[in-house]
VEXZADO-248915 format. One record per residue (C-alpha): residue number from 1; y, z, x. Coordinates in nm, 2 decimals, padded with zeros to 4 digits, always signed. Example, Ala and Ser with C-alpha at 12.3 -4.5 7.8 and 13.67 -1.06 7.14 Angstrom:
BEGIN
i|y|z|x
1|-00.45|+00.78|+01.23
2|-00.11|+00.71|+01.37
# end
This chain:
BEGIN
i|y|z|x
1|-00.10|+00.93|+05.88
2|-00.22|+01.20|+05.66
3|+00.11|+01.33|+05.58
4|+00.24|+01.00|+05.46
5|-00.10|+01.00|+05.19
6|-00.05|+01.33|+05.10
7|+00.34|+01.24|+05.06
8|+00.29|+00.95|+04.85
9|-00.03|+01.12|+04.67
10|+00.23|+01.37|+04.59
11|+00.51|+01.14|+04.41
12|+00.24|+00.99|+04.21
13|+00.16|+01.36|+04.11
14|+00.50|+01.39|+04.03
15|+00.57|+01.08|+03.86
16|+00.28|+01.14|+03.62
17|+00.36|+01.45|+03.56
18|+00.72|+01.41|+03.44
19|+00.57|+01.08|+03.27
20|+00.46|+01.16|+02.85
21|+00.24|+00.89|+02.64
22|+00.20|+00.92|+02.30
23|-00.04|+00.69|+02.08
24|-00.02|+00.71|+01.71
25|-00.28|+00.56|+01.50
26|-00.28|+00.55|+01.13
27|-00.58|+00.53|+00.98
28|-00.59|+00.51|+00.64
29|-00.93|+00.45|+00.50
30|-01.07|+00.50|+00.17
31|-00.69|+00.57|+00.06
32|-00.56|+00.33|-00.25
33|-00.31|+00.13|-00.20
34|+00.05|+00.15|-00.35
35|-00.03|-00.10|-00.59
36|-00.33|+00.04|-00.72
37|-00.43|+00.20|-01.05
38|-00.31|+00.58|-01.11
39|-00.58|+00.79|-01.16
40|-00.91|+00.63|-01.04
41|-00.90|+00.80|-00.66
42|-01.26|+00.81|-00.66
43|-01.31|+00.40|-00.70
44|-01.42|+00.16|-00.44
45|-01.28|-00.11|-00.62
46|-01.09|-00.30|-00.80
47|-01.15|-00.64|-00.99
48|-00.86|-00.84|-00.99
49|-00.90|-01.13|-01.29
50|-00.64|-01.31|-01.19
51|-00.72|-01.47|-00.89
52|-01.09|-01.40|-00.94
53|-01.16|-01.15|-00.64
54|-01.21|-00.81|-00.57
55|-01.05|-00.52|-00.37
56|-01.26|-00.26|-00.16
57|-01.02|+00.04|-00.10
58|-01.25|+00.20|+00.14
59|-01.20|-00.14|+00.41
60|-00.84|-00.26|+00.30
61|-01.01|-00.60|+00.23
62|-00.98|-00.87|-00.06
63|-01.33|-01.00|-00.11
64|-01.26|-01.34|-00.27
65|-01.52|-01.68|-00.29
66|-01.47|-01.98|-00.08
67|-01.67|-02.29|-00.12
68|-01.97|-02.09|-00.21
69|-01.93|-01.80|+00.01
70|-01.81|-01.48|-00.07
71|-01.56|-01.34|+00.19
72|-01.37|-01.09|+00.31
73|-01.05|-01.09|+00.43
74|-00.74|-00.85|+00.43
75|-00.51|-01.08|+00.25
76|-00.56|-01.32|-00.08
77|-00.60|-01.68|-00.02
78|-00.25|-01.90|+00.04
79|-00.30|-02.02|-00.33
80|-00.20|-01.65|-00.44
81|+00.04|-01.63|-00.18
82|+00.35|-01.51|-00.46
83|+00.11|-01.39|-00.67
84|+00.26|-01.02|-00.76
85|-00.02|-00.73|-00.69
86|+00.21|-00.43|-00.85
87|+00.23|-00.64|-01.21
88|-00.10|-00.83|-01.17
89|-00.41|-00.67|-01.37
90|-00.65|-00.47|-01.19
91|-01.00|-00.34|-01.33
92|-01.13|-00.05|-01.20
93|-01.51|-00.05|-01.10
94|-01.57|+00.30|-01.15
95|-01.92|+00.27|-01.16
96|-01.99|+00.05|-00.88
97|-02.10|+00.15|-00.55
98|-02.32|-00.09|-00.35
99|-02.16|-00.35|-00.12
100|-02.17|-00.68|-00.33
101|-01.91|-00.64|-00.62
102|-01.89|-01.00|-00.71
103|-02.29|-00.95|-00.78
104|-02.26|-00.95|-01.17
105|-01.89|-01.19|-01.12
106|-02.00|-01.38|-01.42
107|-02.00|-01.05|-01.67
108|-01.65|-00.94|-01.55
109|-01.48|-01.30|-01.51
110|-01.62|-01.31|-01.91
111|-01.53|-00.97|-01.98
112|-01.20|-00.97|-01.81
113|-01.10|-01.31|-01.72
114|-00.76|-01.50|-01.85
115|-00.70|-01.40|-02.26
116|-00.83|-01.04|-02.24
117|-00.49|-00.85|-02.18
118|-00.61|-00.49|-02.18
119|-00.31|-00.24|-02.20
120|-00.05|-00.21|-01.92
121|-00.10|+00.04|-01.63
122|+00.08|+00.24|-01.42
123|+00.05|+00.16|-01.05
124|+00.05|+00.45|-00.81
125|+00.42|+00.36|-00.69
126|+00.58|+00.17|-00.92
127|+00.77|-00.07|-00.69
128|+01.09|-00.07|-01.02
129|+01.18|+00.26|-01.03
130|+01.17|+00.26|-00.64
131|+01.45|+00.00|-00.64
132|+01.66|+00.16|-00.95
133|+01.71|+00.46|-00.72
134|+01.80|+00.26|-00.44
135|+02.04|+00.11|-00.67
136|+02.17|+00.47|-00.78
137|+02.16|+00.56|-00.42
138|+02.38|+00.25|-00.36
139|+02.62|+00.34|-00.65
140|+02.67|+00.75|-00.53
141|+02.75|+00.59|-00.17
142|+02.97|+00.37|-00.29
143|+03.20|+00.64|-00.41
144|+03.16|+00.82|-00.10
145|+02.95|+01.06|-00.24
146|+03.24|+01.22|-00.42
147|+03.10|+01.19|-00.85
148|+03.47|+01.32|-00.99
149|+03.56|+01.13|-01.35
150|+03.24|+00.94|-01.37
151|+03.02|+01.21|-01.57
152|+02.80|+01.31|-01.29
153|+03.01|+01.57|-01.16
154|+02.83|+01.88|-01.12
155|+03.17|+02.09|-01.19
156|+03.26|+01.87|-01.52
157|+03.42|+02.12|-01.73
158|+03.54|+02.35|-01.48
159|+03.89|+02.37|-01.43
160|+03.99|+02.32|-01.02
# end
C-alpha cells in the first residue's frame, strides 16, 4: 500500500514539475491614456467639456453626474457612446489634486463649456498618423516589398 502512494505521490511530482504557469498582469496605473494631452504627465485629470465629466488618470475612470450623483465609472455614459475621445477637447487640471474634481463644475462648464474653442492639441498617439502608416505599410506590401520605378527606391540613380 505504501508503494502505490509513494508511486502516485511521485507522478504528481512529476507532472507538476514538467507543468509551467505563467500570469501576466498589466497594471497600468497613474499612466495617461493614448488619447490624452501631450505633455501634462504629472495631471490627475482631465476635464472633458463635451460631455460634461472628468477623467482621473491615476483610476482609469470617467467621473461623470447622474441624476444628482456624481459617479464613477470606467466608460462614458451610452449617450456619448460615438463620441470621439482622440478629437474631443480635454482640459488639463494641472492644479488639482483632491478627490472631488467636479467640486467647482460650475467655473469650468462656464470657463470651458460649448463656444470656448481653445487651440487644438496633440494627443499622445495621434490615432491619424497611426493609420496613414498602416496605409503606407499596406502600399510597400502591395508591391511585394520590391519600391523599383515608384521613387522610393533606395538605389534610384544607380545604374544595376
Amino acid at each position: 500500500m505504501k508503494t502505490i502512494k509513494f508511486l502516485v505521490l511521485g507522478m504528481i511530482l512529476a507532472i507538476a514539475g514538467t507543468a509551467q504557469g505563467q500570469i501576466s498582469v498589466n497594471l497600468h496605473i497613474g499612466t495617461a491614456p493614448a488619447w490624452g494631452p501631450r505633455g501634462y504627465d504629472n495631471a490627475r485629470y482631465y476635464y472633458l467639456p463635451d460631455v460634461e465629466a472628468y477623467y482621473d488618470i491615476n483610476t482609469a475612470m470617467f467621473i461623470y453626474i447622474s441624476g444628482n450623483t456624481w459617479i464613477r465609472r470606467s466608460y462614458l455614459p451610452s449617450r456619448y457612446r460615438g463620441y470621439d475621445l482622440y478629437h474631443g477637447r480635454k482640459v488639463v487640471m494641472n492644479n488639482y489634486h483632491g478627490n472631488t474634481p467636479y467640486y467647482n463644475h460650475n467655473v469650468y462648464k462656464a470657463k470651458y463649456g460649448r463656444g470656448n474653442q481653445p487651440a487644438p492639441q496633440r494627443n499622445i498617439v495621434n490615432r491619424n498618423s497611426r493609420n496613414e502608416r498602416n496605409r503606407n505599410d499596406v502600399r510597400d506590401n502591395r508591391n511585394g516589398g520590391n519600391n523599383k520605378g515608384n521613387g522610393n527606391s533606395r538605389n534610384k540613380g544607380k545604374n544595376k
